[in-house]
C-alpha positions in Angstrom: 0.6 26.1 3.6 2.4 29.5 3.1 4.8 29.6 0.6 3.7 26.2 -1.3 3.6 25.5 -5.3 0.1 26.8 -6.9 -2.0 23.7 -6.9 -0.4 21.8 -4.4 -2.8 22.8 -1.3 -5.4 21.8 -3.6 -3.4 18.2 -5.1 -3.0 17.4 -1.3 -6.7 18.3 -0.1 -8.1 16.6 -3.1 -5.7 13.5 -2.7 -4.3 13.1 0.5 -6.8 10.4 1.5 -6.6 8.5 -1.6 -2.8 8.3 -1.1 -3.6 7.6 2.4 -5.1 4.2 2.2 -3.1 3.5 -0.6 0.0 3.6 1.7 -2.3 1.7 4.3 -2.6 -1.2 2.2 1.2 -1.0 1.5 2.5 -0.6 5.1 -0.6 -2.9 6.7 0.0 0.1 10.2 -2.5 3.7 9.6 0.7 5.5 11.5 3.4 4.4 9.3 1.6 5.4 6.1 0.6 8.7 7.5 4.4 9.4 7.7 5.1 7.8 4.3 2.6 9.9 2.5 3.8 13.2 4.7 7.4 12.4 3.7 6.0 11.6 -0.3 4.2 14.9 -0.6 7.2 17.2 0.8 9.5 15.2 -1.9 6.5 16.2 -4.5 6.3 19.5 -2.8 10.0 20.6 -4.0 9.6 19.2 -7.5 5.9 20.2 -7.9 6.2 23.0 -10.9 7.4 20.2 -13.0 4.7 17.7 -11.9 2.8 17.3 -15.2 -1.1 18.5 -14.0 -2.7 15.6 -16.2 0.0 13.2 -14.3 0.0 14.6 -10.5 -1.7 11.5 -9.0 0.4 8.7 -10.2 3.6 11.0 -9.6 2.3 11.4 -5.9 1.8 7.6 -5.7 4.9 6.5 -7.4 7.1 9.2 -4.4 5.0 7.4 -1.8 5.9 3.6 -3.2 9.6 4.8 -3.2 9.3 6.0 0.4 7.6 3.1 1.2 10.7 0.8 -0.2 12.9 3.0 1.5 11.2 2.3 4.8 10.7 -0.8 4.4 14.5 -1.3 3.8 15.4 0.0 7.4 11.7 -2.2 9.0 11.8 -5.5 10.0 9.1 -7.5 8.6 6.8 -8.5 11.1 5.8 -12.2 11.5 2.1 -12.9 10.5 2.0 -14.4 14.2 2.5 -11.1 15.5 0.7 -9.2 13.5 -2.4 -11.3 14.4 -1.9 -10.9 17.8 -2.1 -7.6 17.7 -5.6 -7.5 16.2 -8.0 -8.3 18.6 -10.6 -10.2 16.0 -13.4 -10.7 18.3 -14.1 -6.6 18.0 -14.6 -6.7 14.6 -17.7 -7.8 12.2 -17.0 -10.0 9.4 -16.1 -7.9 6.7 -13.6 -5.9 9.1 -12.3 -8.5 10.2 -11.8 -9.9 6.2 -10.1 -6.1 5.9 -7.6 -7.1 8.4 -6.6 -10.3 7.7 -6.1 -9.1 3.7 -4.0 -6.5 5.4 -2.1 -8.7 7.5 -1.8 -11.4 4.6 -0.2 -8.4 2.1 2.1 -7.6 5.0 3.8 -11.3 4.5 4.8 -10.5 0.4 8.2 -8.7 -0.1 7.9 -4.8 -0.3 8.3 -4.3 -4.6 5.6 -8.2 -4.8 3.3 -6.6 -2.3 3.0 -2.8 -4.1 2.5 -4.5 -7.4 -0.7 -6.1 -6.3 -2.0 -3.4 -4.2 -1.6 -1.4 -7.4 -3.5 -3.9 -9.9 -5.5 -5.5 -7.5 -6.8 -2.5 -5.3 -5.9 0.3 -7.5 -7.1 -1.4 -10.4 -4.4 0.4 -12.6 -3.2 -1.6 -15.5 0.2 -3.3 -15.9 1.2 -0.2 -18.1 0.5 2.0 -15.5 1.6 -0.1 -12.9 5.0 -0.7 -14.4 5.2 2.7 -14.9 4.7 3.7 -10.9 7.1 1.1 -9.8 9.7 2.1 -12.7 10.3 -1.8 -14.0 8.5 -3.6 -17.1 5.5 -4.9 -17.7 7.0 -8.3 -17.8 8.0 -7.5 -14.0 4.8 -6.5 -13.6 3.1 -9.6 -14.6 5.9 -12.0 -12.4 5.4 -9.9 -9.6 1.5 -9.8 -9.4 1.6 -13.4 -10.3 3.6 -14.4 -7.3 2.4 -11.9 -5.0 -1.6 -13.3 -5.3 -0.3 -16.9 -5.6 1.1 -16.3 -2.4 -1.8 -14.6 -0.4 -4.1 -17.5 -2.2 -1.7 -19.9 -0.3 -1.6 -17.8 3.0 -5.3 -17.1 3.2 -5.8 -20.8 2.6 -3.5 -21.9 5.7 -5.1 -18.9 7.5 -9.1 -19.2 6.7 -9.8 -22.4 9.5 -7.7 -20.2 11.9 -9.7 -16.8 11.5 -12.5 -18.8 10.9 -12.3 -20.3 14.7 -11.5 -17.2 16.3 -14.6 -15.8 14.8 -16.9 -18.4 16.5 -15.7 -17.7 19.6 
């Protein structure tokens, strides 16, 4: 990109899948979390010579998690019904099909529940980190994790014979 920050090219060639799936996992749809992350990096973009180097990543992920919220402020949430409907399961082998039902499962938990466990769970960060990227405390942390698994537990356990049926046929 002509014109850009020194080191941003490089930040987005480097990172720009990483931050990809990330927003994948938040959003549950590849198109909407291409624009999220396109939206995040241009908000990076104009603030990138203060970006600490050592820091770059969780800054980039923390602007996509905001635009996520912010999207997901003006989205209606989409009904697990639907969202299953659009997947056509007897395509897929068994561990894509697991992918998609996770995805579809993370897509029922409220926007701020569902980030905090894509960051502990798949991210892996920790609940410093976390907290940190979703600018609340680690006590929020903790209650939101908490909630957000007990509540794909409770959806993948009402949804398992279903997908498990569908499978077999």
């Amino acid at each position: 990109m002509p014109g850009s920050e020194p080191g941003f090219d490089q930040f987005v060639r480097d990172r720009y899948d990483q931050l990809l799936r990330y927003a994948v996992m938040l959003t549950g749809r590849k198109w909407d979390a291409e624009e999220i992350v396109q939206e995040a990096l241009l908000r990076c973009l104009r603030r990138w010579r203060r970006v600490p180097a050592d820091n770059a990543l969780a800054y980039a992920r923390k602007a996509v998690y905001h635009e996520f919220l912010r999207v997901a402020k003006r989205k209606p949430q989409v009904s697990l019904d639907d969202l299953a409907e659009q997947l056509d399961l007897d395509d897929f082998t068994g561990a894509v099909v697991e992918r998609e039902h996770v995805l579809v499962l993370l897509q029922q938990l409220p926007p701020r529940q569902r980030a905090a466990v894509v960051a502990r769970v798949v991210l892996d960060l920790s609940e410093a980190q976390t907290a940190v990227e979703l600018a609340c405390s680690v006590g929020t942390v903790k209650s939101l994790t908490s909630r957000g698994m007990a509540r794909v537990r409770q959806l993948w356990a009402a949804q398992a014979p279903a997908s498990q049926g569908r499978r077999r046929a």
